[in-house]
N, C-alpha and C positions, 0 to 999 in steps of 0.2 A: 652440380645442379641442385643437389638437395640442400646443400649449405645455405646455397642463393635464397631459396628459397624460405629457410631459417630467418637467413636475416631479414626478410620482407615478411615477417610471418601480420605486420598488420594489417595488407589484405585480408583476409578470410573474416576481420573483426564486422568487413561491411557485406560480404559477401555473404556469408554463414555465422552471424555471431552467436548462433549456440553450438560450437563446438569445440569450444576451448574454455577449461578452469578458470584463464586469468579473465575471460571478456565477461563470465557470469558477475562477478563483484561489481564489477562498474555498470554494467545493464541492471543491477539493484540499488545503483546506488550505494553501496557501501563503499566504494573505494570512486574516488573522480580520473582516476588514470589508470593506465593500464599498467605502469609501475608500480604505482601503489598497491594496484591488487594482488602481483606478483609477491611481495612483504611476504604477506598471511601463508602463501602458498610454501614459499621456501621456507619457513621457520615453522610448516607442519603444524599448522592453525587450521588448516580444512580438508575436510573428509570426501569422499567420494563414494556411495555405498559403503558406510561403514569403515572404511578404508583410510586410514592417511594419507595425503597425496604431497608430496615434494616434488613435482615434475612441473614449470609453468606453465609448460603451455599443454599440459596434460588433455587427452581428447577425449570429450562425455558426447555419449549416446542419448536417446530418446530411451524415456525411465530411469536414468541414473539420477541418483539421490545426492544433493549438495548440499552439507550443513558448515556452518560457521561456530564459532568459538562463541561463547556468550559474554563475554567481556567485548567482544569486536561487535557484536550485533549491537548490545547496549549505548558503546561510544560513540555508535552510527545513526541509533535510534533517533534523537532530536535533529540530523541533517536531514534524515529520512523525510521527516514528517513535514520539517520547513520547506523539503523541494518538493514533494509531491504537492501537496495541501494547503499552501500559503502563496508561495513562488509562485506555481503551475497555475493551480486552480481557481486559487481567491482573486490574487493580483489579474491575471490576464482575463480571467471571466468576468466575476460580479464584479470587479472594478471596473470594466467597461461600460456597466448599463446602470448603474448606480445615478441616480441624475444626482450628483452633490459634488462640488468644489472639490479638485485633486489633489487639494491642499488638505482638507478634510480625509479622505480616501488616503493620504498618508500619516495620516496619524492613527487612524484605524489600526492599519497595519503593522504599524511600529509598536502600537499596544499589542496585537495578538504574536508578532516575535517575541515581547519580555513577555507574555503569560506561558508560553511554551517552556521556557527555560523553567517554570517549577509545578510540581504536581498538582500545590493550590488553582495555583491558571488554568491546568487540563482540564481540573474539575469545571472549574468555572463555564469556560466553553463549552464544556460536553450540556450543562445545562440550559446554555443559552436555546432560545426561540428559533434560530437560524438553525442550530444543527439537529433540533427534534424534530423540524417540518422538515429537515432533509431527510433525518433516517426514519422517518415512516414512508413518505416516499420510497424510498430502497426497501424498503419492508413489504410494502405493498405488491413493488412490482417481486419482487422475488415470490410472495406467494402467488400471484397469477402464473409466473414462470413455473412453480411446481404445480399447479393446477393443469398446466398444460403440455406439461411434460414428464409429468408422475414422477418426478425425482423425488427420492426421500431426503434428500438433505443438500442444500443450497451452496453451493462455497463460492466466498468475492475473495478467493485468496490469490489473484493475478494482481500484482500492483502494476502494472501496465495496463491490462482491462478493467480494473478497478478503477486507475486514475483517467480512463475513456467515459466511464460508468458514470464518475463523478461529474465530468464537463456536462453530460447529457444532463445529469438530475440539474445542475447549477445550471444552465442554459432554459432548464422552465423553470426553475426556479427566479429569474431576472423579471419573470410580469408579475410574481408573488411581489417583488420588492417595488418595481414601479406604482402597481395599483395602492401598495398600500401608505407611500407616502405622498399619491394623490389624494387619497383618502384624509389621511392626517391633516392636505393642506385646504382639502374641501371645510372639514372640521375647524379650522383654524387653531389649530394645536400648534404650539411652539417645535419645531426640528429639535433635537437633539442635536451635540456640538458634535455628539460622537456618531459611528455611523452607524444605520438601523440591525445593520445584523450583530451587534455587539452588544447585548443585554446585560449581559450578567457578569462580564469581564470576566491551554490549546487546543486544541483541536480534540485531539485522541491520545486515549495509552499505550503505551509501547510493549505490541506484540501482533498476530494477522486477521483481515477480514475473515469473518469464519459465522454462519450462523446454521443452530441444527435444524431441522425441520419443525414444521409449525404445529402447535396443540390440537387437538380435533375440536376441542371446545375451545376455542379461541379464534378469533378471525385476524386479529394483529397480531405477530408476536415481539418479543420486546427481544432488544440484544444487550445484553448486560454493559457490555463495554463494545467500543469500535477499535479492532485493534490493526497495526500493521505488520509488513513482513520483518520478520524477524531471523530465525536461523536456518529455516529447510525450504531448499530451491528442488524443482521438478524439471528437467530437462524435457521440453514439450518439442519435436520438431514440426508436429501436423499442425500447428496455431500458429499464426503470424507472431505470437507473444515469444520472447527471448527464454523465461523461464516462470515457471509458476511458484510460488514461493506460500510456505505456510510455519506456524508453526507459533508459541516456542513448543507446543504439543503434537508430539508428531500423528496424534490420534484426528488430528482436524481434516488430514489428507481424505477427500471424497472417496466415497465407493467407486467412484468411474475411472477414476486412474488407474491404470495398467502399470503396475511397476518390473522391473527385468525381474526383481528378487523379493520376493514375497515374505522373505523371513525377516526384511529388514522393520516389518513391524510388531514382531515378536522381540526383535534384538533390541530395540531402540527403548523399551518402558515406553515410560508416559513422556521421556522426551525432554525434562525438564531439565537444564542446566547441563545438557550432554552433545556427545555428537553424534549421528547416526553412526 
């Protein structure tokens, strides 16, 4: 019976998919199958608390620490960022409410794939008009959030509720774009060929959403960079979320997380090019 049960072990992946090593890689993204994810596991690429782990289908608790190899986050990083933020977000939201020819709406998006593929292009993006009114947006509500919950320090480091977080900003963000190329055609201003949230010709740099708490003397605060998950996963079971991920500094991890082992942030340094 237990063999059986081996060999069926892809059950538990919809049942329970936080409790096994190989179903973490693929619920971030880093791996597209669950063979694949297995690779990393058997060639002793990922850690467990600190710990090497060769067992695939190894079984993580709630507080158990998952870090990945940095060479494997990095080769992962520009998939990441295309499926979450481009695929997910862009395509199936603001391209919905965009009122412009779908013809147009794909060339858009065929420009912000090539700008991703180099760090010129991230830059470029990150300066654009679209993603400054998004992240003060996110700015904003996060300090209302700690105004009304006295948390000292904020973290969007769930790429799951983060990419929930994101559809919400980009879903009021859709009458920002409608009124304003009403506006343009009230003006009589000529459309642009390209589309409106594309100013300045990816997205983000590669490593997780993380911002510290806000200045007393300042009412906005600024995030230097927007980063994603990269190498340190949080085994969350009380959240509907698969696992909470931060890093490449493992000092980003919140005050509020209860970890099983408390030394593992002692052990780990600043976290930089290592594994837990």
């Amino acid at each position: 019976m237990h063999r059986g049960t081996e060999r069926t072990s892809y059950i538990p992946f919809l049942l329970n998919p936080e409790t096994r090593s190989d179903v973490i890689p693929v619920r971030l993204h880093f791996r597209e199958t669950i063979p694949q994810a297995r690779q990393p596991i058997s060639h002793r690429r990922v850690c467990v608390n600190n710990g090497m782990v060769s067992i695939t289908h190894f079984k993580v608790s709630h507080g158990d620490i998952i870090s990945f190899q940095e060479n494997d986050a990095r080769t992962r990083g520009e998939e990441i960022r295309r499926s979450f933020y481009i695929e997910i977000s862009i395509e199936k939201i603001i391209g919905k409410f965009l009122d412009h020819p779908i013809r147009m709406w794909r060339r858009t998006k065929t420009e912000w794939f090539r700008l991703l593929k180099t760090k010129r292009g991230c830059r470029l993006l990150l300066k654009s008009r679209f993603l400054q009114q998004l992240r003060s947006s996110m700015q904003e509500e996060d300090l209302e959030r700690t105004k009304k919950f006295g948390s000292e320090k904020v973290c969007l480091g769930s790429s799951f509720a983060e990419h929930n977080r994101m559809k919400r900003n980009l879903y009021h963000f859709k009458s920002l774009f409608l009124s304003k190329r009403r506006n343009e055609k009230n003006r009589n201003i000529p459309t642009r060929t390209r589309s409106p949230i594309v100013y300045n010709s990816s997205l983000y740099s590669n490593s997780t959403y993380c911002s510290a708490s806000p200045h007393q003397f300042t009412m906005k605060r600024k995030i230097k960079r927007i980063e994603l998950p990269t190498h340190y996963s949080e085994v969350n079971h009380r959240t509907p979320k698969a696992v909470v991920s931060y890093g490449p500094n493992i000092g980003h991890i919140p005050h509020d997380i209860r970890l099983k082992d408390l030394n593992l942030l002692l052990r780990s340094g600043n976290g930089r090019g290592q594994n837990i």
